[in-house]
C-alpha atoms as one frame of an Amber mdcrd trajectory, in Angstrom:
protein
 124.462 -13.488  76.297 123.687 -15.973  73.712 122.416 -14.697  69.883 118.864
 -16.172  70.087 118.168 -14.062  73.114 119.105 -10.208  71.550 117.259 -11.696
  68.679 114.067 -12.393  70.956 114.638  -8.911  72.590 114.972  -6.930  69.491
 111.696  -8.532  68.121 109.928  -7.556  71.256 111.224  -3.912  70.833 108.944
  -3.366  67.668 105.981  -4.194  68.886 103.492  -1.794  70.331 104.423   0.305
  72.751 101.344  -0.786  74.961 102.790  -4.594  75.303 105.946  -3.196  76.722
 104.621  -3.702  80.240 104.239  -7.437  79.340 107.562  -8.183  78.033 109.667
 -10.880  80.120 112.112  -8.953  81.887 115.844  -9.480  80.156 118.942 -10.022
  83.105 120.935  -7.136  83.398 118.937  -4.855  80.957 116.129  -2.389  82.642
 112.719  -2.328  80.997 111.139   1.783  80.595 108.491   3.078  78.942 109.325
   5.753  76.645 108.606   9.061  78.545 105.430  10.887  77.242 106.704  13.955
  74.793 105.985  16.889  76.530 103.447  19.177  76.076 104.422  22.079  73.696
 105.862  25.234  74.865 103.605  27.991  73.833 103.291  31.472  75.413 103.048
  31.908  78.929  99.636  32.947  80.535  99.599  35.121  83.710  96.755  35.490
  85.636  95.446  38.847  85.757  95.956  40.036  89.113  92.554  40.934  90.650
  92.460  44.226  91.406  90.061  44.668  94.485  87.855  48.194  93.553  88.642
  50.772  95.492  85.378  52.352  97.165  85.124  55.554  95.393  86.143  58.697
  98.147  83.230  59.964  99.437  82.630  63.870  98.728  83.166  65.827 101.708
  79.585  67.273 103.148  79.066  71.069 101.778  79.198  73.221 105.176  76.566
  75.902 104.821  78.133  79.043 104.385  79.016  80.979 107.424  77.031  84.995
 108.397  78.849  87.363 107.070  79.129  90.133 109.420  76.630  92.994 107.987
  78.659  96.366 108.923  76.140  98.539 109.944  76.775 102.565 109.763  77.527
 103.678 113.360  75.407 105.871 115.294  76.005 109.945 114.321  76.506 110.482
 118.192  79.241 108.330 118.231  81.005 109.880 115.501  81.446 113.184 116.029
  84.685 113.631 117.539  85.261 115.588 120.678  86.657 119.284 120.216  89.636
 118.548 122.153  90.897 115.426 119.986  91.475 117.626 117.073  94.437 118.942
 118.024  97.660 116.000 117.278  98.112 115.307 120.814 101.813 116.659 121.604
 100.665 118.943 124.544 102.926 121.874 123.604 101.363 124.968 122.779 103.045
 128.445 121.747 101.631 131.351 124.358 101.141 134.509 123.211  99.321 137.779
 124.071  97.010 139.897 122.501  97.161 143.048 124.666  96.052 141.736 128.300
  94.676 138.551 126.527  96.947 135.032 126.251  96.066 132.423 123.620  98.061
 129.733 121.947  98.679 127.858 119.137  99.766 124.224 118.836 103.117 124.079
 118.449 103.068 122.016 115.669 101.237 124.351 113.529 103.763 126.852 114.272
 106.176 127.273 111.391 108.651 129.919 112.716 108.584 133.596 115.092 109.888
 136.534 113.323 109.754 140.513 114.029 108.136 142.188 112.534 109.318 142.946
 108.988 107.555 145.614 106.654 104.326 145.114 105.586 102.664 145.906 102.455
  98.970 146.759 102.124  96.526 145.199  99.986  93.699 147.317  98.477  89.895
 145.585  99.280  91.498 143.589 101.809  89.466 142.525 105.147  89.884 144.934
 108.175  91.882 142.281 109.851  94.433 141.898 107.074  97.436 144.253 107.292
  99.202 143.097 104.165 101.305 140.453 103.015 105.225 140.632 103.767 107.888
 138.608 101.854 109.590 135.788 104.243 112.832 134.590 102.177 111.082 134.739
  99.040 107.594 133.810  99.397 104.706 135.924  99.589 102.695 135.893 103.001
  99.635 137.385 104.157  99.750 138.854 107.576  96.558 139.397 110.333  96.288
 141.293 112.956  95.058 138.701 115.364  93.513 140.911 117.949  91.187 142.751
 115.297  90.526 139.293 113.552  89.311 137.644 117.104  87.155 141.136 117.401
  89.366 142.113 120.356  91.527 145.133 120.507  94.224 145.682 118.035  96.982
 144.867 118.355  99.832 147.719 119.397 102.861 147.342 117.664 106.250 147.579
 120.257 109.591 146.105 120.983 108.108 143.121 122.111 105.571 142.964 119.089
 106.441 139.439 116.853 104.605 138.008 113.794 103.802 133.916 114.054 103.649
 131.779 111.240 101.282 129.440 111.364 100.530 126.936 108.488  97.273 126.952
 107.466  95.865 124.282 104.841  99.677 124.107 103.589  99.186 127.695 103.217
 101.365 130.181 105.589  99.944 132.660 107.531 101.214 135.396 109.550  99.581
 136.813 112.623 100.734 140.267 114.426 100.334 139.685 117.974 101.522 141.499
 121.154 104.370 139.262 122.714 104.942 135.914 122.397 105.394 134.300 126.167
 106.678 130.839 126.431 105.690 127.120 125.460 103.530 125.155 127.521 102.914
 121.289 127.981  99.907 121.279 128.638  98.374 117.461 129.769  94.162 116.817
 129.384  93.242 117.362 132.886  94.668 121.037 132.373  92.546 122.087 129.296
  88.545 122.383 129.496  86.018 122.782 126.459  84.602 125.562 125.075  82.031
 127.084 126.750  78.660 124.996 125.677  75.583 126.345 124.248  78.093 128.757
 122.482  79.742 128.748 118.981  83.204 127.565 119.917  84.705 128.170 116.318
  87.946 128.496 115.843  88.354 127.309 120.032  89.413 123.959 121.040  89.304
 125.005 124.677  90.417 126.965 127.804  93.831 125.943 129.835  94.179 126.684
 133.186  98.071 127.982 133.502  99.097 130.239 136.343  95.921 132.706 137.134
  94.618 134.033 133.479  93.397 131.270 131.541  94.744 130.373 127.862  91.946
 130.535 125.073  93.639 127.389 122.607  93.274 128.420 119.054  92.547 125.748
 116.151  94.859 128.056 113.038  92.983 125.534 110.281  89.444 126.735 111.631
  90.518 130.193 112.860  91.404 131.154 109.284  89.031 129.039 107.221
């Protein structure tokens, strides 16, 4: 390349940039516009994502409130109990005589059978009581069952036994006769009281062999 050519080509490289475009293109040398400075960097912007609003939840519907269930008092005919459910329902009884009489106790209420031990007598006590005797230590009154149920009394013998019964979680004894055997008794055997008539201390009548059983309540009998 000759000298008055790069001289001709550096002259052309001072003038403006905007005349570049109409410079005569050199052999073997490439003719660019200087790239355009790029834009300075400054802080990124994000968008904002857009958050689509949520419908807000609906409140759930207020149910009316339900009937309560008025408890009304139950007829008095349907609550008094019949006779015969008062007794705890294990169908043995303890038989015993009062001269030619038989009654019974529930077995349950029975505590023990013991002979007859001596008894001491108690001043102003009723007709029917005899005394109280001591039974290992503990002081307990003692009826003479036939004179209490306004029978006969009773006739004391070899056969002649006191029963403890428990009472109110009180023990009493009661002379009586003989005591016979115990009997399971089942409902269809047992009928109430007579009615129209103050049944008491009487839960009912069993039918066992051909004298009937008078069944004795010991809570009401000595109440």
């Amino acid at each position: 390349m000759n000298t008055l050519a790069v001289d001709a080509y550096l002259d052309e490289l001072l003038c403006d940039v905007a005349d570049v475009a109409a410079l005569p293109a050199m052999p073997g040398i490439a003719m660019t516009a200087p790239a355009a400075a790029p834009p300075a960097a400054g802080p990124a912007v994000v968008a904002a994502p857009v958050v689509a609003e949520q419908p807000a939840p609906a409140s759930p519907a207020r149910q009316a409130p339900a009937d309560v269930p008025r408890h009304t008092s139950p007829d008095a005919s349907a609550t008094v109990p019949n006779r015969l459910a008062r007794p705890s329902g294990s169908g043995r009884w303890l038989r015993l005589g009062i001269g030619r009489d038989h009654y019974a106790f529930e077995l349950l209420r029975v505590q023990e059978v013991v002979r007859v031990a001596p008894i001491v007598a108690m001043r102003n006590a009723p007709p029917a009581v005899l005394g109280v005797m001591n039974l290992r230590g503990r002081i307990v009154p003692v009826f003479d069952l036939g004179r209490w149920l306004g029978s006969a009394d009773v006739v004391e013998s070899e056969q002649s036994r006191i029963v403890v019964v428990e009472c109110d979680d009180e023990l009493i004894g009661v002379l009586v006769t003989a005591v016979e055997d115990v009997a399971t008794l089942a409902r269809e055997h047992i009928e109430p009281p007579l009615s129209g008539s103050d049944a008491g201390a009487i839960l009912g009548i069993a039918r066992i062999g051909r004298s009937p059983v008078v069944l004795l309540d010991a809570n009401a009998l000595f109440a």
